[in-house]
Backbone as numpy.savetxt, mean C-alpha at the origin, in Angstrom:
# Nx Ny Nz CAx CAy CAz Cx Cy Cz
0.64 -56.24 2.88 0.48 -55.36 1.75 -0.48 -54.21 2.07
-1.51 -54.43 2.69 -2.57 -53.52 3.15 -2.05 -52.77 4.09
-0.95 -53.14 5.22 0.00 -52.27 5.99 0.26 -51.32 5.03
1.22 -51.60 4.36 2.28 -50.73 3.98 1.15 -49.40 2.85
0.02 -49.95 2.36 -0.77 -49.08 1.69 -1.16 -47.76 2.36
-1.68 -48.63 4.00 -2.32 -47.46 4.64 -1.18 -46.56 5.11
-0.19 -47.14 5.21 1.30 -46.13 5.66 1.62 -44.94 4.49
1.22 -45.73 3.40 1.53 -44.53 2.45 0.61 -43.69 2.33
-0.81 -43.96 2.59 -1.69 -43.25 2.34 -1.83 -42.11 3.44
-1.28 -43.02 4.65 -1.45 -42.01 5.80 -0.26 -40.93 5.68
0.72 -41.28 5.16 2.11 -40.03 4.67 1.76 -39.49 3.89
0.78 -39.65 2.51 0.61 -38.90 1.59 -0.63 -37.81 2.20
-1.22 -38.42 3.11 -2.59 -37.10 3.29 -1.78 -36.04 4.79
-0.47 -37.02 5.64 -0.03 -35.56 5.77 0.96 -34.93 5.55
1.53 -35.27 4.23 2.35 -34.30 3.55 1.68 -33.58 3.00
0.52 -33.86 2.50 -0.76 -32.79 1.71 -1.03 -31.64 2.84
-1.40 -32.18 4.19 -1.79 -31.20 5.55 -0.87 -30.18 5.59
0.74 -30.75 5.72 1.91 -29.93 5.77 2.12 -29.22 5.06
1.95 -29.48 3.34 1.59 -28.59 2.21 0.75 -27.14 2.65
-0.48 -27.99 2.74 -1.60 -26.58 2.38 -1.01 -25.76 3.82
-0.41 -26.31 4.82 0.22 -25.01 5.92 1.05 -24.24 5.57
1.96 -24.99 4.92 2.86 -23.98 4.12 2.51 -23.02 3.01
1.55 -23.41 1.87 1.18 -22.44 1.34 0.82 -21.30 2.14
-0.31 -21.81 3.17 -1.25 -20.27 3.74 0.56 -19.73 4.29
1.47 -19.83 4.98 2.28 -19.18 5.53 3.38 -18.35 4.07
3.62 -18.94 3.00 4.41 -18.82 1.90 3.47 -17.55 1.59
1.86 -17.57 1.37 0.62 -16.65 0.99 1.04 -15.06 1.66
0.64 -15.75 3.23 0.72 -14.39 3.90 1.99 -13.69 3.69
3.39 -14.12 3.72 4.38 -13.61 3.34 4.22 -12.99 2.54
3.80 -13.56 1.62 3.82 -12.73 -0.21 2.89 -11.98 0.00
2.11 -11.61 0.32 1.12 -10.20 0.81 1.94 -9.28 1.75
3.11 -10.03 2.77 3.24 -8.54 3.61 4.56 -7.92 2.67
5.00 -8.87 1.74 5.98 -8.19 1.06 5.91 -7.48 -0.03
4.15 -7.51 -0.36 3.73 -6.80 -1.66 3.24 -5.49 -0.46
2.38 -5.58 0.11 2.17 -4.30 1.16 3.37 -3.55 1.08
4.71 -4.01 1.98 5.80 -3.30 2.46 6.54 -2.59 1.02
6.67 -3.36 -0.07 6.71 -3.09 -1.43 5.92 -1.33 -1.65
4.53 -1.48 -1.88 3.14 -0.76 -2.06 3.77 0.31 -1.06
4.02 0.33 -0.01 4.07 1.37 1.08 5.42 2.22 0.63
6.32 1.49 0.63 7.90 1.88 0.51 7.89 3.00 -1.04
7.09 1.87 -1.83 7.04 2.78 -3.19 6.19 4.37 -3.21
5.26 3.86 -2.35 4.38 5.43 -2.06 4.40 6.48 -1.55
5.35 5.86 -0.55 6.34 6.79 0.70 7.36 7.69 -0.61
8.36 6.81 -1.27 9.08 7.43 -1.96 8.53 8.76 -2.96
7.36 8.08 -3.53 6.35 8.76 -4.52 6.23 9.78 -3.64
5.49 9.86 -2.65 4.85 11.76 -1.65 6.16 12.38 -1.85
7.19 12.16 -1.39 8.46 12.43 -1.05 8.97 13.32 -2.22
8.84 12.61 -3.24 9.65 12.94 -4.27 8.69 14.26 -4.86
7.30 13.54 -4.82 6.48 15.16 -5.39 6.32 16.41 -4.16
6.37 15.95 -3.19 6.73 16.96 -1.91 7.83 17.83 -2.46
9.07 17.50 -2.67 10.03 18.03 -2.67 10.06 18.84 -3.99
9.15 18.17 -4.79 9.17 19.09 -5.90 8.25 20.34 -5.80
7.38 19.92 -5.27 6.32 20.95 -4.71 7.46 22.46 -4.41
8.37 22.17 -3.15 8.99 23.06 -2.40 10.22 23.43 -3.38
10.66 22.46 -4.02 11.50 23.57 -5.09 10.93 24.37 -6.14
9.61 24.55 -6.15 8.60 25.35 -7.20 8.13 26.65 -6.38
8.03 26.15 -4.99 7.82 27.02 -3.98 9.01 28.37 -3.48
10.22 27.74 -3.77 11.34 28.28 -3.44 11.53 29.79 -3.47
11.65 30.16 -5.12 11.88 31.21 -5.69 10.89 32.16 -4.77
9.72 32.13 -4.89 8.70 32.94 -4.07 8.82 33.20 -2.82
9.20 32.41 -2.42 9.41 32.09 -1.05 10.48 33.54 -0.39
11.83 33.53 -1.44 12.61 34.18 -1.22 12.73 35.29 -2.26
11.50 35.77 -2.76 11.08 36.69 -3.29 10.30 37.62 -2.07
9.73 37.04 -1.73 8.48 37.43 -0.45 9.80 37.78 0.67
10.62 36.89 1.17 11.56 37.40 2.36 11.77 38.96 1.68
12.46 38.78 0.69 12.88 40.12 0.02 12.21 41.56 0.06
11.09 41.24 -0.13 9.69 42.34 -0.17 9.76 42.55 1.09
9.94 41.48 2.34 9.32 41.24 3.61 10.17 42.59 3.96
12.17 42.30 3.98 13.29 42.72 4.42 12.96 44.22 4.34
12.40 44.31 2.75 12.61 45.91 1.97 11.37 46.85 3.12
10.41 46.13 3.14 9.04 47.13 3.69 9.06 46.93 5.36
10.21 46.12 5.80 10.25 45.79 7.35 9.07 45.17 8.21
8.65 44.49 7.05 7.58 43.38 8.01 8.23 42.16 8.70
7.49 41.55 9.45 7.94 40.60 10.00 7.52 39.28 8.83
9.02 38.43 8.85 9.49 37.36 7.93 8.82 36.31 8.70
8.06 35.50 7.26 7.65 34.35 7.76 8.83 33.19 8.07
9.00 32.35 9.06 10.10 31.02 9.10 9.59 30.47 8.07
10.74 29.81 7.29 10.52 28.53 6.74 10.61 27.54 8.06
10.36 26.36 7.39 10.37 25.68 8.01 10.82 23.97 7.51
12.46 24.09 7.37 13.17 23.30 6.64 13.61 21.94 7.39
14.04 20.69 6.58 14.16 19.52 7.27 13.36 18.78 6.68
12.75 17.53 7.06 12.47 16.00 6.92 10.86 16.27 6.23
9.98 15.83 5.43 8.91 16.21 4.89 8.04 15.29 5.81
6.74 15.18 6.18 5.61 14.53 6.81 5.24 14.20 6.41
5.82 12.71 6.00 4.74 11.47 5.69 3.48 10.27 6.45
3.15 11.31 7.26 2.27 10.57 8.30 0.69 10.60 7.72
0.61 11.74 6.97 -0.37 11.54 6.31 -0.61 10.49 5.35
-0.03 9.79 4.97 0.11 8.72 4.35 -0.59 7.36 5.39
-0.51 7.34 6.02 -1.27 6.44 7.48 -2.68 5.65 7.17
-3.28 6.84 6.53 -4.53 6.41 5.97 -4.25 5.75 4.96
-3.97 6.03 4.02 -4.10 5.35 2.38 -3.07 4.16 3.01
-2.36 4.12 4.12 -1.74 2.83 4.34 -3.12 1.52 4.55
-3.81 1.80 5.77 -4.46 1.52 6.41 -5.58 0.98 5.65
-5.80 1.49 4.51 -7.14 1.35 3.89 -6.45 0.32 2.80
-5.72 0.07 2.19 -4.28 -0.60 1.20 -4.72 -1.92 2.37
-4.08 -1.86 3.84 -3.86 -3.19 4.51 -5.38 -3.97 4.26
-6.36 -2.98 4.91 -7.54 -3.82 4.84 -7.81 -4.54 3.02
-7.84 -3.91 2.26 -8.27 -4.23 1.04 -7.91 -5.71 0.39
-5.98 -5.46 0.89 -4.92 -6.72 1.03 -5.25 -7.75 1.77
-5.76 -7.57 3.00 -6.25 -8.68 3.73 -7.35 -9.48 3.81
-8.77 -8.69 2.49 -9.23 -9.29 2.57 -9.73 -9.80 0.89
-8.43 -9.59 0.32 -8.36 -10.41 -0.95 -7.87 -11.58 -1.18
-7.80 -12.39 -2.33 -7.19 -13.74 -2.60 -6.16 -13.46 -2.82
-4.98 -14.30 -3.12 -4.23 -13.42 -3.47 -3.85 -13.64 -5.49
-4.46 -13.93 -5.85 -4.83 -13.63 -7.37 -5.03 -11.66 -7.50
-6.16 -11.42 -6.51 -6.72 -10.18 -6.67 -5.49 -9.35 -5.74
-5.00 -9.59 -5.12 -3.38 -9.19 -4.53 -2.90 -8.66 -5.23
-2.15 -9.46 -5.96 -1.66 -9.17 -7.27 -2.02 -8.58 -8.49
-3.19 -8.08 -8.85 -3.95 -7.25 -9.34 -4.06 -5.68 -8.85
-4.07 -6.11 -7.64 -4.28 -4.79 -6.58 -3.01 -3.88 -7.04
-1.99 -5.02 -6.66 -0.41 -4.33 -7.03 0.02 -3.82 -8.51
-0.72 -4.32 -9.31 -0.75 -3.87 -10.81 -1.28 -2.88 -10.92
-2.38 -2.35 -10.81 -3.37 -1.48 -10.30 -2.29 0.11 -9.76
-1.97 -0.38 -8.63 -0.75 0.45 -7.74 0.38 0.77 -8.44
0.57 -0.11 -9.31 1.62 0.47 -9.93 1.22 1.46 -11.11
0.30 0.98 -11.76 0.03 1.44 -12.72 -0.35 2.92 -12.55
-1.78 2.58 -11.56 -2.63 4.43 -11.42 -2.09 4.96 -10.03
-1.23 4.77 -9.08 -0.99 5.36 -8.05 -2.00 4.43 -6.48
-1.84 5.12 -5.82 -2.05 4.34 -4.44 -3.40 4.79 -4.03
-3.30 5.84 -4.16 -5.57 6.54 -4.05 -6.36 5.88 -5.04
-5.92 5.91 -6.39 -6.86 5.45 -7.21 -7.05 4.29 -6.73
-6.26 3.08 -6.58 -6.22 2.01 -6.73 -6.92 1.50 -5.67
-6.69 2.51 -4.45 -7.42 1.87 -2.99 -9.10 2.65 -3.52
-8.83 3.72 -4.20 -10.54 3.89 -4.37 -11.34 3.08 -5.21
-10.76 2.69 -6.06 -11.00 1.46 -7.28 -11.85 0.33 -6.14
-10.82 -0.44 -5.98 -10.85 -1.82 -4.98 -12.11 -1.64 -3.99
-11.98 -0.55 -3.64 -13.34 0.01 -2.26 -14.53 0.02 -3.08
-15.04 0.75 -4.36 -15.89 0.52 -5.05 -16.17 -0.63 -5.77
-15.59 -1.50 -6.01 -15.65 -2.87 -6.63 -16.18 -3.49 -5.39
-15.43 -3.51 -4.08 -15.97 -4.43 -3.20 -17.62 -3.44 -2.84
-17.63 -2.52 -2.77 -19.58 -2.61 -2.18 -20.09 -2.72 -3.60
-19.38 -2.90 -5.02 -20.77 -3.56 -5.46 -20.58 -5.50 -5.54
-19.07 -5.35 -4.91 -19.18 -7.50 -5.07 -20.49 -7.49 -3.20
-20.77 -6.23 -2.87 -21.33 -6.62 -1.64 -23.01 -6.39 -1.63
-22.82 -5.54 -2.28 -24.43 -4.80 -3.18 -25.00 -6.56 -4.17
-24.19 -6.57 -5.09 -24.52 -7.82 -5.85 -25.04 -9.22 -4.77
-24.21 -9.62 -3.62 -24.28 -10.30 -2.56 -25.57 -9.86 -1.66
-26.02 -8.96 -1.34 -26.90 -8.29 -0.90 -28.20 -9.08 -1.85
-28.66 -8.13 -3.06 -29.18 -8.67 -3.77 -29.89 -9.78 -4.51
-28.86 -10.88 -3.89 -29.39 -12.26 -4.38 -30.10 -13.08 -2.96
C-alpha cells in the first residue's frame, strides 16, 4: 500500500514539474505573439499615417514642379516607392525589453496600453513606471 502511495506521489510531483515547464514555454509564446502582434500593428499604423502624410504633401509637391517648369529651375526628384520603416527599430527594441522583463499579467496590460494610446506612449509610460518601481526599490 505504501508502494503504490509513493508511486503516485512520485507521478503527481512530476506531472506538476512537467506542468510548470509547460507553462514557462505556453508564457514565452504568448509574449512573442503579443510582441509580433504590437509590432505588425505599429508597422501598419507608421505606414498608414506615412502615406497620409504624402497624399497631403502631393498637391504642393506638384504645384512647386509647376513653378519649378515655369521659372526653369532645376526640379526636385520625388522620390517614390516603399516608405522606411526602420525607424521603427527603436520603439521595437525598447517594446522587447519592457516585454521581457514583465509578468505576464503586466504583458497584457502593456498590450492594452498599446492599443489604447499608441506604441511611444505606452513604451514611455512602462519606462517611467519601472524607474519609479526602481527608485521605490532603491529607497527601502
Amino acid at each position: 500500500m505504501t508502494s503504490i502511495s509513493r508511486e503516485i506521489e512520485s507521478s503527481l510531483l512530476s506531472l506538476e514539474e512537467k506542468l510548470g515547464e509547460t507553462d514557462e514555454v505556453v508564457e514565452r509564446h504568448h509574449r512573442e505573439l503579443l510582441f509580433r502582434i504590437i509590432k505588425e500593428k505599429h508597422r501598419e499604423q507608421y505606414i498608414k499615417n506615412q502615406r497620409r502624410i504624402e497624399a497631403l504633401k502631393s498637391p504642393f509637391t506638384s504645384a512647386l514642379g509647376a513653378l519649378q517648369s515655369i521659372f526653369g529651375e532645376e526640379q526636385e526628384k520625388d522620390e517614390e516607392g516603399e516608405i522606411d520603416a526602420s525607424v521603427l527599430e527603436e520603439d521595437f527594441d525598447s517594446t522587447r525589453k519592457h516585454i521581457d522583463g514583465m509578468s505576464y499579467e503586466q504583458v497584457l496590460e502593456f498590450f492594452h496600453d498599446f492599443s489604447r494610446m499608441g506604441l511611444k506612449r505606452a513604451n514611455n509610460r512602462w519606462a517611467k513606471r519601472r524607474k519609479e518601481e526602481n527608485w521605490e526599490k532603491y529607497r527601502q
